[in-house]
C-alpha positions in Angstrom: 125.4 95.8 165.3 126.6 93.8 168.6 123.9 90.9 168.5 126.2 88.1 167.7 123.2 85.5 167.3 122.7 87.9 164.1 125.5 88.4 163.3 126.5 85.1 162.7 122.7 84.4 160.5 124.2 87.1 158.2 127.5 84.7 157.3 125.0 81.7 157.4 123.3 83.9 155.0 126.1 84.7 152.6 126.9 80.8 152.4 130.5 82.1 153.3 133.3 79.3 152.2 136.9 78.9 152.6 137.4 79.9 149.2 135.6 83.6 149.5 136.9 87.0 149.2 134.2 88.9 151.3 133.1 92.8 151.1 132.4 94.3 154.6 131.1 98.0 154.1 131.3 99.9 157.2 133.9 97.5 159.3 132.8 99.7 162.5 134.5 98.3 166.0 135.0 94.9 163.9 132.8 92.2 165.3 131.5 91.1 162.2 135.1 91.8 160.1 136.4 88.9 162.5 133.5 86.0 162.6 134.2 86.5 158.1 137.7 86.4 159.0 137.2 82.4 160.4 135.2 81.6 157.1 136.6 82.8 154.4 139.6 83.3 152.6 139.8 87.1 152.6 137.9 90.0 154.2 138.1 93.3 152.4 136.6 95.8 155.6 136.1 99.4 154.2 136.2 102.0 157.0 135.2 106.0 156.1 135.7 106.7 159.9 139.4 107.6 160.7 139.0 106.8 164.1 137.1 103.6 164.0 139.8 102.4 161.1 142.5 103.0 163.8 141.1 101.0 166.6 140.5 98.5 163.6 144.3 98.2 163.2 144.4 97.2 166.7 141.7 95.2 167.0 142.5 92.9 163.4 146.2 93.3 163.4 147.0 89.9 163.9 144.5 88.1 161.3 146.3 88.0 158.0 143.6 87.3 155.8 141.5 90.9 156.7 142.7 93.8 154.1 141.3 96.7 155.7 140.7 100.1 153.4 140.1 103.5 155.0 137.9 105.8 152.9 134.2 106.1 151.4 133.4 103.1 149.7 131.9 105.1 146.5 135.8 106.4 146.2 138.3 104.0 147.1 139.8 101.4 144.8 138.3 97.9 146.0 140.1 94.8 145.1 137.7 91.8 143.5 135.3 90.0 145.8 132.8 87.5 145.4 130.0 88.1 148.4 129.4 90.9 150.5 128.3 91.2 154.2 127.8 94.0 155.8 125.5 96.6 157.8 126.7 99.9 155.5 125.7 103.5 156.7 122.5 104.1 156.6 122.8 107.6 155.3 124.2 106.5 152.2 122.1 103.5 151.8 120.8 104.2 148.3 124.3 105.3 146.4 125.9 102.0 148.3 123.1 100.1 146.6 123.4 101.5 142.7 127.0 100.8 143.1 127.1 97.3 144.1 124.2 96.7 141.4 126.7 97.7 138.7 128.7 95.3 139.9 129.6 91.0 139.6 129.8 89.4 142.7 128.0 86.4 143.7 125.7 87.2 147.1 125.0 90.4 149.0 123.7 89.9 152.9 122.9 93.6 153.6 121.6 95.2 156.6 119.6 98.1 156.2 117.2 100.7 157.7 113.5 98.5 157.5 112.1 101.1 155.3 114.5 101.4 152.9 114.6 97.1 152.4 110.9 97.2 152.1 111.4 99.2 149.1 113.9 96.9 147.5 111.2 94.0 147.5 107.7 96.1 147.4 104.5 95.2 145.1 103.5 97.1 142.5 101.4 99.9 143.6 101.9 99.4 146.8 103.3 103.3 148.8 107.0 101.4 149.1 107.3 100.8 145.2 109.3 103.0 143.6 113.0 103.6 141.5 114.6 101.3 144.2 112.2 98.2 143.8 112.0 98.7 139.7 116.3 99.3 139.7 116.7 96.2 142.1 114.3 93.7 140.4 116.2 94.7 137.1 119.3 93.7 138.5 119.1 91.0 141.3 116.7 89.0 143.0 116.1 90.7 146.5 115.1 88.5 149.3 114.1 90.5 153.3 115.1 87.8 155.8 115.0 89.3 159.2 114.2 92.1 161.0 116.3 93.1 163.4 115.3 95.2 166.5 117.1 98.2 166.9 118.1 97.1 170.4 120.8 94.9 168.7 122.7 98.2 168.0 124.9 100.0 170.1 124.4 103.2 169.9 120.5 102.7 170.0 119.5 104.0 166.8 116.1 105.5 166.2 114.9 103.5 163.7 114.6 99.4 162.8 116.4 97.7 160.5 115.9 94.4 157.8 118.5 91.9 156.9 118.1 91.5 152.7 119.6 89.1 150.7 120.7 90.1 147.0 121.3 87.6 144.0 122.8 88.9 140.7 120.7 88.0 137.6 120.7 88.4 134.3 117.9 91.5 133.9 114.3 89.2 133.1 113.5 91.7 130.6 115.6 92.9 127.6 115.9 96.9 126.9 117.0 98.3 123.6 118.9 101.1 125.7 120.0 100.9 129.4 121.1 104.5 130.3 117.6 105.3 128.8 115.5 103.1 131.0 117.5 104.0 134.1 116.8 107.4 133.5 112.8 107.0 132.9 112.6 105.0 135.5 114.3 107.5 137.7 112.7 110.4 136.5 109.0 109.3 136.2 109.5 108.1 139.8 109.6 111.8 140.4 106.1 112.4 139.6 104.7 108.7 140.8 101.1 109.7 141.1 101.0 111.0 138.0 99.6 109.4 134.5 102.4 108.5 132.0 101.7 110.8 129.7 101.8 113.6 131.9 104.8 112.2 133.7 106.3 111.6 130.0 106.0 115.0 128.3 109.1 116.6 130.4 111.1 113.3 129.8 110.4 114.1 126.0 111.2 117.5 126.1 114.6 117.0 127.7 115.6 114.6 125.3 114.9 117.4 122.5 111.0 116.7 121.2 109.5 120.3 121.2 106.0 121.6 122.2 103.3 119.5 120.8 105.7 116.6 119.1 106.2 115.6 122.8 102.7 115.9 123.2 101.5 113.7 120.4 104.4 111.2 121.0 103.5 110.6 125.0 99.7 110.4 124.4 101.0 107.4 121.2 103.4 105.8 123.8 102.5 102.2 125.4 100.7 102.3 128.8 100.0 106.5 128.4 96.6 106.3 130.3 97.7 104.1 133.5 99.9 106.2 137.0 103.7 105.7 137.1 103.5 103.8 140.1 100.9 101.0 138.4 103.6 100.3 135.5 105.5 97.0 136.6 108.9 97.1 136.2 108.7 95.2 132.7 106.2 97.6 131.7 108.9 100.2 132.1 111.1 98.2 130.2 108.6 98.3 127.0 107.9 102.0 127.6 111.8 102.8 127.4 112.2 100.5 124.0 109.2 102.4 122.7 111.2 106.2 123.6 114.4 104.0 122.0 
């Protein structure tokens, strides 16, 4: 990104203070790395690309408070950090966005590809709704604040992009297991235009209910009649404590 109108709205964003330690995934030629550099107490800039992390070197030697990491973000150690702010790659939008979910921090200003941030916030039903918006909404409160052209890139990429917003919560609904609702909700988002029953039965099955006890047990379940993609994200919630 080389808009710096934009790139300055992201830090705005963030609520950066003196007293932050600030994630930037992707550091790239380091624009943004040095505008969080004059607002915060600490920048930790992640760089996969070997050649981009050198020219960083150059470009950031002299600003003490930027700890710069080379390597894939899923795979490096990261120190703590309290907000993040950052365009990440776009290839690798959705394991980037799992991670940081498992994770405490206080604010995430993200920019990503505009289809994949319409997902985070999309309605219920809606063709955008999916594992992303029921994942998201269990974990954080996701805000889309701006789109963003892709003319503000350099290289001109082929697609728009959105800036989002992410806030931590507590989840607004309680589950009796959470590697079992993850899982249904990742699963059954396989088969989204399915009913619930028919989406269930293979769930079942997998989880060792044979022939027609999976059968009876779907068709008893909560919500059994309705499509996959009608279930809100609590209803999910009451369909995995009923599997529990």
């Amino acid at each position: 990104m080389v808009n710096a109108d934009l790139l300055e709205r992201m830090v705005s964003y963030a609520s950066v203070t003196e007293d932050d330690v600030v994630l930037e995934i992707g550091a790239g030629l380091g624009f943004l790395t040095q505008l969080l550099s004059r607002a915060c107490e600490k920048v930790i800039a992640v760089e996969v690309d070997s050649k981009l992390a050198r020219i960083l070197r150059e470009q950031l030697h002299d600003l003490r408070n930027v700890h710069l990491i080379e390597g894939d973000i899923l795979k490096v150690s990261v120190p703590p950090f309290d907000k993040v702010v950052s365009t990440p790659p776009y290839s690798v939008s959705s394991p980037i966005l799992f991670w940081l979910l498992e994770l405490k921090f206080d604010c995430a200003v993200l920019t990503f590809q505009r289809e994949f941030a319409e997902r985070l916030a999309a309605s219920v039903g809606s063709k955008d709704y999916g594992r992303l918006t029921v994942t998201t909404y269990y974990r954080a409160e996701a805000e889309l604040l701006d789109y963003v052209p892709r003319d503000m890139f350099y290289p001109l990429p082929d697609v728009d992009s959105m800036v989002v917003r992410l806030r931590p919560r507590e989840p607004p609904f309680q589950v009796k297991d959470e590697e079992t609702f993850l899982e249904l909700v990742r699963t059954l988002f396989t088969q989204r235009n399915k009913k619930v029953r028919n989406a269930l039965i293979p769930f079942l099955q997998r989880r060792g209910l044979k022939g027609r006890t999976a059968v009876e047990l779907a068709d008893s379940l909560v919500f059994h009649a309705k499509r996959v993609r009608e279930l809100a994200p609590e209803d999910f919630g009451a369909l995995s404590n009923e599997i529990v």
